[in-house]
C-alpha positions in Angstrom: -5.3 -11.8 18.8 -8.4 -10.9 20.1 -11.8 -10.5 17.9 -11.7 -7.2 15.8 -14.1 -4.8 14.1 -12.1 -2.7 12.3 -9.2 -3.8 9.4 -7.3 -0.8 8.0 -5.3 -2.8 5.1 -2.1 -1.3 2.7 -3.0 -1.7 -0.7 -0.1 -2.0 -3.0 1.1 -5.8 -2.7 -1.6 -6.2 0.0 -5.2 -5.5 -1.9 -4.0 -4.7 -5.4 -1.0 -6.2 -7.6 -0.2 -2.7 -9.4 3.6 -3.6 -9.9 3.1 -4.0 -13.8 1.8 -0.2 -13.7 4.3 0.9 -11.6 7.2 0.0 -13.3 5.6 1.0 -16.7 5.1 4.4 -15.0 9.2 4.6 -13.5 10.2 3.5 -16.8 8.9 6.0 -18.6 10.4 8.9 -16.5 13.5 7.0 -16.7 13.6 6.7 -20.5 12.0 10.7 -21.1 15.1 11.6 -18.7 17.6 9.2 -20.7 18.4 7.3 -17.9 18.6 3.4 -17.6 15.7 1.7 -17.1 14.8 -0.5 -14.3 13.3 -4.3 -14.0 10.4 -5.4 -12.5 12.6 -6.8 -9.8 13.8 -3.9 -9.1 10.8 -2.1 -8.4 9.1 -4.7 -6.6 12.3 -3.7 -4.2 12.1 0.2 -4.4 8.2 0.4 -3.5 6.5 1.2 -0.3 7.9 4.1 0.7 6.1 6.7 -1.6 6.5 7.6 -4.7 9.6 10.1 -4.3 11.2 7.2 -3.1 10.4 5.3 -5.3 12.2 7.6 -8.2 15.0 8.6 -6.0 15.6 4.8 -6.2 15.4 4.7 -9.9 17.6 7.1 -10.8 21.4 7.0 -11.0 23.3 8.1 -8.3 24.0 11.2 -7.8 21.1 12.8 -9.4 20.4 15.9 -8.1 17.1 17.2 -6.3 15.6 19.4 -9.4 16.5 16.5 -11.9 14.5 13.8 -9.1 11.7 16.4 -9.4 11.1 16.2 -13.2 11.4 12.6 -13.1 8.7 12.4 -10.3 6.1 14.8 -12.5 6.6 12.6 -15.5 6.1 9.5 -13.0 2.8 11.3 -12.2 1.6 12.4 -15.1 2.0 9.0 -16.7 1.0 6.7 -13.4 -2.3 9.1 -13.5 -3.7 8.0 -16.9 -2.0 4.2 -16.5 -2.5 3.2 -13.4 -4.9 1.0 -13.9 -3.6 -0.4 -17.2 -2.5 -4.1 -15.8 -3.2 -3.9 -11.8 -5.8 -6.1 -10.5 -6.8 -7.2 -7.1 -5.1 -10.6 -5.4 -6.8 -13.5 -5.9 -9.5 -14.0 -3.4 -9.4 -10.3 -2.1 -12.9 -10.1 -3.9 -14.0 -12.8 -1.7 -12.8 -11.6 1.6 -14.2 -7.9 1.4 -17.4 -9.3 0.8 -17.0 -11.5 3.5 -15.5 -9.2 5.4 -18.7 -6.5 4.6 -21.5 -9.2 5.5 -19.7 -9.1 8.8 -20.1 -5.5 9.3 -16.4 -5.6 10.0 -15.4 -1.7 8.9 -13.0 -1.1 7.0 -10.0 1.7 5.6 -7.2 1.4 3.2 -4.0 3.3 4.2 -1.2 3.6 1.4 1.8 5.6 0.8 1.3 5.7 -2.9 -0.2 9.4 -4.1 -3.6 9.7 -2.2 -5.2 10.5 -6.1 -4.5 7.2 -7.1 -5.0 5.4 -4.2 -8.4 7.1 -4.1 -8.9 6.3 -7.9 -8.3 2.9 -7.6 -10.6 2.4 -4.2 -13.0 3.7 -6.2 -12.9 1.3 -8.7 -12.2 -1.7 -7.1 -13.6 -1.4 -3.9 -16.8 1.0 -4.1 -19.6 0.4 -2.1 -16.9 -1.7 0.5 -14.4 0.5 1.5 -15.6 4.0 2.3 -12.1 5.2 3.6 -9.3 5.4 1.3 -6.3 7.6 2.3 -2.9 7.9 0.3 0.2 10.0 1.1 -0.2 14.0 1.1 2.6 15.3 3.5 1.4 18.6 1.6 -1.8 18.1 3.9 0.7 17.8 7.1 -0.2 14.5 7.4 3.0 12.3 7.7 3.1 9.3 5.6 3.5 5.6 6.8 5.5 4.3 9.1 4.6 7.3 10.7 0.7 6.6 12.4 -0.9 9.8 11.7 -2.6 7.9 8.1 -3.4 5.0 10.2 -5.2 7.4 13.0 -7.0 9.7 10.5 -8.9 6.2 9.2 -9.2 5.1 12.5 -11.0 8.5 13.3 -13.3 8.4 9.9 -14.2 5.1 10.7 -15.0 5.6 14.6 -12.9 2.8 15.8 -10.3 2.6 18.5 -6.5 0.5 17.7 -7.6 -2.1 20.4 -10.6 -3.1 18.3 -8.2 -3.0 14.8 -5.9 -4.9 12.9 -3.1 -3.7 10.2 -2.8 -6.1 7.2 0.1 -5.3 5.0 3.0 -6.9 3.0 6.5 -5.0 3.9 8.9 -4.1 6.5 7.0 -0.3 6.3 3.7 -2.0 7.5 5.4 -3.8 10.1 6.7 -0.4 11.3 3.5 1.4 10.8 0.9 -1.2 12.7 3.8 -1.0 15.9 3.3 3.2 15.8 0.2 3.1 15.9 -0.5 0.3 18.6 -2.2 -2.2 16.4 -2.2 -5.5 15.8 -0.5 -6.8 12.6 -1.3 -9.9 9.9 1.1 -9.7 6.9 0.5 -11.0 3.3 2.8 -13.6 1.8 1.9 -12.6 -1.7 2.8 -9.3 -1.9 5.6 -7.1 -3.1 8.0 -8.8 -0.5 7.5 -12.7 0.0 7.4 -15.0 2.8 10.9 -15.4 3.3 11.7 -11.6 3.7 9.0 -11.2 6.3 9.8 -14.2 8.4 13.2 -11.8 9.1 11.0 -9.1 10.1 10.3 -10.9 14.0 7.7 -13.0 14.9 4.1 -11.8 13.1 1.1 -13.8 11.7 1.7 -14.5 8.3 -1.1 -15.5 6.1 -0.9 -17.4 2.4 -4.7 -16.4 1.0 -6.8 -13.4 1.9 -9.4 -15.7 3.4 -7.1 -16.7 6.0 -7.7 -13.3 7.7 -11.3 -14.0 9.2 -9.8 -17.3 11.3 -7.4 -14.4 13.4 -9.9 -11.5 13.2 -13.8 -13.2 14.4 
């Protein structure tokens, strides 16, 4: 991989571990709607995708579309007051975006989890670091992830090109997304998915701590 400028990262299992939040936020739905509720496992599995998704995977089968629909408005209403209750960034993220900052490498995080909390959250944890912080809005017309048109609207803010950017993500759907939009690819082994699972994705860097990054990227 040549040098890079630019590093346009996922967040959940990538940045951020929000899976305690998440699943508090499904389970709720799940229990207001009377339905089973699922483990930590389980979401950990149903993530990445978007938060519709997400509950179409949590609920039983057969559910139909308006039933899905109040089960996604109580997973919002509840992920937008909790959804920062446990989540916490990775251990040493902290340490690479300042690194990453002192060598005015720009960066963008792209996420399919609602754009308000992905922008929430940015702002929180990453203010003054990461400037651009875009989250799934097909409302908007803008396709979410694998599709490119996220990855191309930060590539835009930021004024960078794919050639000179990297994709760093933790799941099959970032693996898809950094090939649609013709950038290069460094996956996360502590995320949502694990080391094993991405070794069956093909042949992609794979790094174990977030420092790790700078040796393919400078």
């Amino acid at each position: 991989m040549k040098a890079k400028n630019t590093v346009i990262f996922d967040l959940d299992g990538t940045l951020l571990d929000t899976l305690d939040d998440l699943t508090a936020s499904a389970n709720y739905a799940m229990e207001e709607m009377g339905f089973p509720l699922r483990s930590k496992d389980e979401i950990r599995r149903f993530v990445g995708n978007g938060i519709l998704v997400l509950i179409r995977r949590c609920v039983p089968e057969g559910t139909d579309d308006e039933t899905i629909e109040k089960a996604l408005n109580l997973f919002k209403k509840h992920y937008g007051v909790h959804c920062n209750d446990l989540t916490k960034p990775y251990d040493g993220i902290k340490e690479l975006i300042a690194v990453l900052q002192e060598k005015k490498i720009k960066m963008a995080i792209v996420s399919n989890k609602a754009d308000f909390a992905v922008k929430e959250l940015a702002e929180i944890y990453f203010k003054g670091f990461i400037p651009v912080a875009i989250g799934e809005n097909e409302e908007a017309g803008i396709r979410k992830k694998p599709a490119p048109d996220t990855v191309y609207k930060a590539m835009d803010l930021l004024g960078s090109s794919a050639d000179e950017s990297v994709y760093v993500g933790d799941s099959e759907v970032d693996v898809k997304t950094a090939s649609n939009s013709g950038l290069d690819l460094v996956l996360c082994s502590w995320g949502f998915r694990g080391e094993t699972f991405l070794k069956t994705l093909g042949s992609h860097i794979i790094i174990h701590e977030p420092l790790e990054l700078i040796d393919h990227i400078l």
